[in-house]
LONUVO-357609 format. One line per 3 residues: number of its first residue (from 1); for each residue x, y, z of N, C-alpha, C. Coordinates in Angstrom, 3 decimals, decimal comma. Example, Ala and Ser with C-alpha at 12.3 -4.5 7.8 and 13.67 -1.06 7.14 Angstrom:
<rs>
1) 13,190:-5,690:7,800:12,300:-4,500:7,800:13,200:-3,300:7,800; 12,850:-2,250:7,080:13,670:-1,060:7,140:12,900:0,030:7,870
</rs>
This chain:
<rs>
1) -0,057:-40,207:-19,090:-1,467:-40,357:-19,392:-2,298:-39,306:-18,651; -2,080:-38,842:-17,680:-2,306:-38,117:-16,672:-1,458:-37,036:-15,918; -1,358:-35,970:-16,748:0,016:-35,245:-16,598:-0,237:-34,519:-14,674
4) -1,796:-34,164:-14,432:-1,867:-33,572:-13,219:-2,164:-34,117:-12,349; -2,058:-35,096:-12,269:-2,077:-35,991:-11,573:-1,580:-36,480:-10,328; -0,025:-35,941:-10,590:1,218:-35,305:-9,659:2,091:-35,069:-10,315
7) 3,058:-33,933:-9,766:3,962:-33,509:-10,439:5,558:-33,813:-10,150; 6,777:-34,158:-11,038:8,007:-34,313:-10,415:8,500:-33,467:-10,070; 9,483:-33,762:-8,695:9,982:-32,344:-8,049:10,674:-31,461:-8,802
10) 10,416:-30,533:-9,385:11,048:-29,110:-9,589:10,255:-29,031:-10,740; 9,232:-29,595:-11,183:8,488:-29,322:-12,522:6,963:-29,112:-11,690; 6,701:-28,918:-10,909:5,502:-28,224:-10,245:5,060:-26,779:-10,475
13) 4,028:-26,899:-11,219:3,533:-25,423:-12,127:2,997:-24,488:-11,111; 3,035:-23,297:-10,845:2,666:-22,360:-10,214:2,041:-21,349:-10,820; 1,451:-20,396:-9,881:0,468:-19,519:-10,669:0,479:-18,331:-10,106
16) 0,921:-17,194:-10,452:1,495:-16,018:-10,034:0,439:-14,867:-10,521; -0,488:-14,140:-9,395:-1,204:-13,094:-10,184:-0,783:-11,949:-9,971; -0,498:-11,052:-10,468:-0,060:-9,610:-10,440:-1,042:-8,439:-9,348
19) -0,202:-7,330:-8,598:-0,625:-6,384:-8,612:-1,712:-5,960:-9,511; -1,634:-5,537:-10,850:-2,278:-4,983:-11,943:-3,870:-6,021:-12,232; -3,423:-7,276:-12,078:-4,334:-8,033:-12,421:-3,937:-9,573:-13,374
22) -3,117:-9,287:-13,895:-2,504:-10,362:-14,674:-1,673:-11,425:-13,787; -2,002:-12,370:-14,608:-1,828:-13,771:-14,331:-0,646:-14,334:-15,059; 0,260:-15,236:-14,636:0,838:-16,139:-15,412:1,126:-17,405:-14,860
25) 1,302:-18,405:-15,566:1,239:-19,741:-15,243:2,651:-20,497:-15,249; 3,594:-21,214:-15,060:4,655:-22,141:-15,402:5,717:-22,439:-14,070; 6,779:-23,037:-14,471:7,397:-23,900:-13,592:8,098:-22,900:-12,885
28) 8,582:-23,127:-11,580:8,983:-21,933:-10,465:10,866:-22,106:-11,159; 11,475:-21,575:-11,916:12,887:-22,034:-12,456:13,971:-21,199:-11,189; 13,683:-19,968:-10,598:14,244:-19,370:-9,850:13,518:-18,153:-9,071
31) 14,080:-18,275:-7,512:13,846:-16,649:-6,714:14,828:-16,237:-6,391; 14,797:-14,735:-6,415:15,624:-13,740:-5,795:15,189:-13,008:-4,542; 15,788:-11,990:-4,304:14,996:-11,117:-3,618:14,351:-10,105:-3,999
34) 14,380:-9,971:-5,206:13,747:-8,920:-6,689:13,312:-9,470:-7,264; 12,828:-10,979:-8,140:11,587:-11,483:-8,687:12,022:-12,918:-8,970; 10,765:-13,516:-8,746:10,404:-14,707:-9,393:10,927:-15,262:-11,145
37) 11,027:-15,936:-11,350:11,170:-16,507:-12,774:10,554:-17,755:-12,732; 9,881:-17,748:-13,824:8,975:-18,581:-14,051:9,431:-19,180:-15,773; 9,647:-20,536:-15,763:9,749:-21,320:-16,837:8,496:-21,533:-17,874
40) 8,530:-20,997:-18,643:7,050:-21,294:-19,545:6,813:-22,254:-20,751; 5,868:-22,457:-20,881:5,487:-23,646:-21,680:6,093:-23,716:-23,155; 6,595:-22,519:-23,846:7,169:-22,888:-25,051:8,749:-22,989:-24,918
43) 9,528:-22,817:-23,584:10,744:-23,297:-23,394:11,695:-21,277:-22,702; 10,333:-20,700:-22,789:11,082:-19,345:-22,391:10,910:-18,873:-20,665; 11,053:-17,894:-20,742:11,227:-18,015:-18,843:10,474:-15,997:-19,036
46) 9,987:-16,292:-17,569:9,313:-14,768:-17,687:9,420:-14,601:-16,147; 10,142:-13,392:-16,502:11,069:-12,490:-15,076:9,946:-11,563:-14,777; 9,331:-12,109:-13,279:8,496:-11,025:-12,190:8,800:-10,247:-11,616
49) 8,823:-8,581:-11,527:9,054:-8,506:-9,887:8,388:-8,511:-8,706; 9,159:-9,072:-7,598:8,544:-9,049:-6,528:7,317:-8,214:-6,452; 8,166:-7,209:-6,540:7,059:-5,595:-6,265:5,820:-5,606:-6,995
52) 5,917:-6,728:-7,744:4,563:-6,971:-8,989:3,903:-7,814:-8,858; 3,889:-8,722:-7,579:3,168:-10,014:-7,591:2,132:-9,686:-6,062; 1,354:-10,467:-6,426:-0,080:-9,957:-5,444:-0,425:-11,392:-4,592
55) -0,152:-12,410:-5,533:0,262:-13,801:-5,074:0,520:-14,956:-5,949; 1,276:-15,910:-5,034:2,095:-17,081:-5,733:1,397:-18,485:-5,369; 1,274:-18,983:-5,847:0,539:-20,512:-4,961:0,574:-21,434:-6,208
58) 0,798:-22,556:-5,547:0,950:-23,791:-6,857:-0,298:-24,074:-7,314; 0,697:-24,567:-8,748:-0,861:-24,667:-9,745:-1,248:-25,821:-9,830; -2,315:-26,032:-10,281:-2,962:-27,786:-10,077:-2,877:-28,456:-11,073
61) -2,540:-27,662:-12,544:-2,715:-27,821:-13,754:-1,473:-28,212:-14,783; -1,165:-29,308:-15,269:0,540:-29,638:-15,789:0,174:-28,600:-17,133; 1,920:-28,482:-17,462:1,701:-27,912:-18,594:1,587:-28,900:-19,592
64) 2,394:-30,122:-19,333:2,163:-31,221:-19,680:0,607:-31,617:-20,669; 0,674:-31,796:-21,755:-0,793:-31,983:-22,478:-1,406:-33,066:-22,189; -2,836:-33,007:-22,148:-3,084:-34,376:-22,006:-4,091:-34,936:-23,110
67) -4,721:-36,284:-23,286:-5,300:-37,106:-24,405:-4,257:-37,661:-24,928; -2,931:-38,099:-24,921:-2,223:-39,121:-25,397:-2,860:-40,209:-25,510; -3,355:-40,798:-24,312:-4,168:-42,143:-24,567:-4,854:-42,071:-25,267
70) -5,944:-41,159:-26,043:-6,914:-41,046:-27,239:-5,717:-40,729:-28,585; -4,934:-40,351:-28,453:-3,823:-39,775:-29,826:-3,292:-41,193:-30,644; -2,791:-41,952:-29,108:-1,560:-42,762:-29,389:-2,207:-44,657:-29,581
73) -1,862:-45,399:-30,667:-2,631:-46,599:-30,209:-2,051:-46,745:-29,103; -1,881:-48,504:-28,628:-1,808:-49,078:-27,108:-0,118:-49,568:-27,612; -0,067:-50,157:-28,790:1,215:-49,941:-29,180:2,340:-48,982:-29,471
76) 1,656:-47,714:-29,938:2,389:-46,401:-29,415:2,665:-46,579:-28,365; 1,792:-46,602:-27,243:2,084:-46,001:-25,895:2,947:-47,065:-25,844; 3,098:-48,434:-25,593:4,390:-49,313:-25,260:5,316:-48,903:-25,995
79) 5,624:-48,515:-27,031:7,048:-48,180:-27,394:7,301:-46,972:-27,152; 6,606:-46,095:-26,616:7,223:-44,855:-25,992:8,083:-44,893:-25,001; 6,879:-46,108:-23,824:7,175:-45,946:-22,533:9,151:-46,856:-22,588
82) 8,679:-48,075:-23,536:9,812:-48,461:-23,389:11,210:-47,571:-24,163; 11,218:-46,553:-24,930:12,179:-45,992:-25,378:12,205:-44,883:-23,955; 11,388:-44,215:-23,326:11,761:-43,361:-21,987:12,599:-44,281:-21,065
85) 12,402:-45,297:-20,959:12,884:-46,374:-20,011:14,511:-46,304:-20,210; 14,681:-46,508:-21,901:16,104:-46,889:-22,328:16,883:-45,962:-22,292; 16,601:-44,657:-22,496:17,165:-43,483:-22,176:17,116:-42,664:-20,742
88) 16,879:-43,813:-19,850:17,745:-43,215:-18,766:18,394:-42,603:-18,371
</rs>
């Protein structure tokens, strides 16, 4: 209902701005000692280098969408929650 709310460990979005000026946003997936990788929101990953980043600091923002509670009735949302439950 509240995707930013807090985040689960290893799905904590970060925010990486470049040397140049550019920005990118998504999940920290791996570091090296030559660049960052960053997991992105349509399921792809985008390779930094070090030498290219100006700074890193977590992001506050899920990628996670939010307004489900306006999308979904109240009965949606119970049979969601209970099919996440069952698939444990």
């Amino acid at each position: 209902m509240f995707p930013s709310a807090s985040f689960a460990r290893g799905y904590e979005p970060v925010q990486v701005r470049t040397r140049s000026g550019g920005e990118h946003a998504g999940m920290l997936r791996s570091e090296t000692p030559e660049a960052v990788i960053l997991g992105t929101v349509d399921g792809g990953e985008t390779r930094i280098p070090r030498s290219e980043i100006a700074s890193l600091e977590p992001g506050a923002v899920s990628p996670m969408p939010q307004g489900y509670d306006a999308l979904l009735s109240q009965q949606e949302l119970s049979d969601l929650v209970a099919f996440l439950r069952a698939a444990r």
